[in-house]
VEXDREN-514406 format. One record per residue: residue number from 1; residue in three letters; x, y, z of N, C-alpha, C in turn. Coordinates in pm, 1 decimal, padded with zeros to 6 digits, m for minus. Each point is the difference from the previous one (the first is absolute). Example, Ala and Ser with C-alpha at 12.3 -4.5 7.8 and 13.67 -1.06 7.14 Angstrom:
BEGIN
LUMRO/1/ALA/01319.0/m00569.0/00780.0/m00089.0/00119.0/00000.0/00090.0/00120.0/00000.0
LUMRO/2/SER/m00035.0/00105.0/m00072.0/00082.0/00119.0/00006.0/m00077.0/00109.0/00073.0
This chain:
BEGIN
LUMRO/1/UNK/09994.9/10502.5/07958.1/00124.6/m00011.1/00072.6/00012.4/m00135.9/00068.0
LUMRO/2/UNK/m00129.8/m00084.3/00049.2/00042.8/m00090.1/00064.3/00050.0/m00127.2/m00117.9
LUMRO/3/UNK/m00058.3/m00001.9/m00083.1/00069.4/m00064.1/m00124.0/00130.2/00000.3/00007.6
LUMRO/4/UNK/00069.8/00114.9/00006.8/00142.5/00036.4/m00040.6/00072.8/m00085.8/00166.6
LUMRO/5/UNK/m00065.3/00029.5/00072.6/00036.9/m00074.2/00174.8/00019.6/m00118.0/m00054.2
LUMRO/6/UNK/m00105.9/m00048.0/00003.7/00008.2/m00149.1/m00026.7/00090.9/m00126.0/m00104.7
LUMRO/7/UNK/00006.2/00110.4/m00076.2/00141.8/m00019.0/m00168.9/00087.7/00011.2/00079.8
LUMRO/8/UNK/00041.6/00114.7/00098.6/00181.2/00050.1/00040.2/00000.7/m00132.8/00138.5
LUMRO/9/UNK/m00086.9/m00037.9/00027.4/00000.4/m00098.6/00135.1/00039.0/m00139.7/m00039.0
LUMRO/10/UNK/m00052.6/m00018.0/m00134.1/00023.9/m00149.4/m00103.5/00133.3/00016.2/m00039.5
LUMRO/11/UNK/00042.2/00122.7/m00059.7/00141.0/m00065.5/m00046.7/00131.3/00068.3/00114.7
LUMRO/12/UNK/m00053.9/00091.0/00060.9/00109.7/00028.3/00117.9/m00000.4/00008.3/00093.1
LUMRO/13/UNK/m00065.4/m00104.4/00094.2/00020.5/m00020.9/00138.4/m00019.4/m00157.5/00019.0
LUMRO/14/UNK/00076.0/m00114.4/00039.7/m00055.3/m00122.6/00061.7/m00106.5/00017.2/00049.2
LUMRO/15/UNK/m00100.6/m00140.2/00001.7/m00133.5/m00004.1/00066.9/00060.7/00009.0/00192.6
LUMRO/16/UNK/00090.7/m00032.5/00033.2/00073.0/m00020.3/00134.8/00030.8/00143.7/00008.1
LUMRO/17/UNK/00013.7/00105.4/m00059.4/00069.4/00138.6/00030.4/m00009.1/00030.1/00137.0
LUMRO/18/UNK/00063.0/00077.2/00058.3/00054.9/00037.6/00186.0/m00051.1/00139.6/m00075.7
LUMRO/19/UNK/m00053.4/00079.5/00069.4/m00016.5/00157.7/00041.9/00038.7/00046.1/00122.2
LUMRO/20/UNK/00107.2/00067.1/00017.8/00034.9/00034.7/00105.3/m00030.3/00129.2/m00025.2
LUMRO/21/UNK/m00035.5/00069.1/00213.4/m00045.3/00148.2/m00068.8/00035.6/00062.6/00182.3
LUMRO/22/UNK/m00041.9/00121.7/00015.4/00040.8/m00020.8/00150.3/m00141.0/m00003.9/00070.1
LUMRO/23/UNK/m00100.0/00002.1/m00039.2/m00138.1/m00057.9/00091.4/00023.1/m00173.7/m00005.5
LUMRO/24/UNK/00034.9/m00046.8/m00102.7/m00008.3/m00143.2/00006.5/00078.3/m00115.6/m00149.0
LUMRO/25/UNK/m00010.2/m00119.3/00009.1/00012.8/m00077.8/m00104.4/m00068.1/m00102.6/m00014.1
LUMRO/26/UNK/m00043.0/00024.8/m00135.8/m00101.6/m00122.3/m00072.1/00053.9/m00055.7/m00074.4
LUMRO/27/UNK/m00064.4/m00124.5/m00081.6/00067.3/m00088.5/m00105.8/m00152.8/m00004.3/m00114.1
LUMRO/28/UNK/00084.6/00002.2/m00114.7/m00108.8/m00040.3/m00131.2/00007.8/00112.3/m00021.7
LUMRO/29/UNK/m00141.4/m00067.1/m00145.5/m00017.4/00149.8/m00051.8/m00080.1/00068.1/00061.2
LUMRO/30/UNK/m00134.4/m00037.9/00089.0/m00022.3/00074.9/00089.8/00015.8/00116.3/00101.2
LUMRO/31/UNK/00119.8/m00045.8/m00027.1/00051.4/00110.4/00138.8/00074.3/00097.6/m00149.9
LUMRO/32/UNK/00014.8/00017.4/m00071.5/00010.4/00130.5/m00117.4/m00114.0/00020.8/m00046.4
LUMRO/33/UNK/m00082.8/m00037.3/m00004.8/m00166.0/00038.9/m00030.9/m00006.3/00099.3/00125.9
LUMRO/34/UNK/00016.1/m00017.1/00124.1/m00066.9/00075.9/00105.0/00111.4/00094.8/00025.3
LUMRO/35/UNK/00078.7/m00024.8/m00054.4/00138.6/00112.7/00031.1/m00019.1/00088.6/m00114.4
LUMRO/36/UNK/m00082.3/m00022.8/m00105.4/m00020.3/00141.0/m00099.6/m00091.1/m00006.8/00009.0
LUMRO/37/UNK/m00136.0/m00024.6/00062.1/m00091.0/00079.8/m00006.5/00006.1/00058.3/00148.6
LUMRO/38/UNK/00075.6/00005.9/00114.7/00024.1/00078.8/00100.5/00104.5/00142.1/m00064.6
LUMRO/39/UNK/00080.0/m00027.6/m00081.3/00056.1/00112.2/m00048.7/m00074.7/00102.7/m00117.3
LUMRO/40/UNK/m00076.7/m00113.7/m00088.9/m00075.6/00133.7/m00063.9/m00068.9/00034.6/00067.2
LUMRO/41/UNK/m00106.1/00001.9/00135.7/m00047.9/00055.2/00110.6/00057.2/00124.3/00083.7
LUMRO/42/UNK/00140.1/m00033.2/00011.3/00054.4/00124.5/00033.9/00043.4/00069.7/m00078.2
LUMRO/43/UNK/00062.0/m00036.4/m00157.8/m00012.6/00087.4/m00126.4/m00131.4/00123.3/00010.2
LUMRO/44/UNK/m00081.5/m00092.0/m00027.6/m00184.2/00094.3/m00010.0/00039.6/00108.8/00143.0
LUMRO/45/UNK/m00032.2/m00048.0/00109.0/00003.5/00089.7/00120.2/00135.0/00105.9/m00017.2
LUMRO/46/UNK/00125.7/m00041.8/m00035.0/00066.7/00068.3/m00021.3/m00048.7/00161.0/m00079.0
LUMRO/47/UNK/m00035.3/m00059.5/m00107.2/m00040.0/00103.9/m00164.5/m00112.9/00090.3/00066.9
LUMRO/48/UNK/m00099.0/m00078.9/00120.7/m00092.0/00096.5/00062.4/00030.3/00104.1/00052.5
LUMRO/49/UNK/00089.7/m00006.2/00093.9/00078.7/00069.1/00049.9/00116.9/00070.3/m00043.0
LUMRO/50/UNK/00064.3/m00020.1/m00089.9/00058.6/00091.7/m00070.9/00000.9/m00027.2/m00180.3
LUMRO/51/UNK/m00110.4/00127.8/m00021.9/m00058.9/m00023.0/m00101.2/00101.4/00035.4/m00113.3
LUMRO/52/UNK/00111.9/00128.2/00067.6/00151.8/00009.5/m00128.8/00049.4/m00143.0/m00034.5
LUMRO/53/UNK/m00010.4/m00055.8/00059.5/00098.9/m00112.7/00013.2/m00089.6/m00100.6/m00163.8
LUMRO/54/UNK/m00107.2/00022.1/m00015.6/m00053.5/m00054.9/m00092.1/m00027.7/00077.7/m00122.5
LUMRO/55/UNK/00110.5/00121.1/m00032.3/00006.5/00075.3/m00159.4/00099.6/m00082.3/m00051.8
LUMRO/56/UNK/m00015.4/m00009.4/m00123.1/00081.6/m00086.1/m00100.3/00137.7/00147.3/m00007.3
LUMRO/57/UNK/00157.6/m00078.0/00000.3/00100.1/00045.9/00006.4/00051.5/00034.2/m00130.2
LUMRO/58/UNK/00020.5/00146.0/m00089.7/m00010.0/m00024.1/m00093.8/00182.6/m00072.8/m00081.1
């Protein structure tokens, strides 16, 4: 997956990108590196906690 990060960061975001969020705003690609791996973090914790939420929909 981080392969696929790093491809979608090259062709669709400026190296200058703004992240605005309501804890804060960063610039680069940096600051979308740490903004998805803080969300797949709460993805995982999410799925822990509600384990329906992770059956495939048919």
């Amino acid at each position: 997956m981080a392969g696929k990060l790093e491809e979608d960061l090259r062709h669709n975001y400026a190296d200058d990108v703004v992240l605005l969020t309501e804890n804060s705003n960063a610039r680069g690609h940096d600051a979308i590196r740490i903004s998805t791996e803080r969300l797949r973090n709460q993805l995982i914790k999410f799925v822990r906690i509600c384990p329906k939420a992770n059956r495939k929909v048919a």
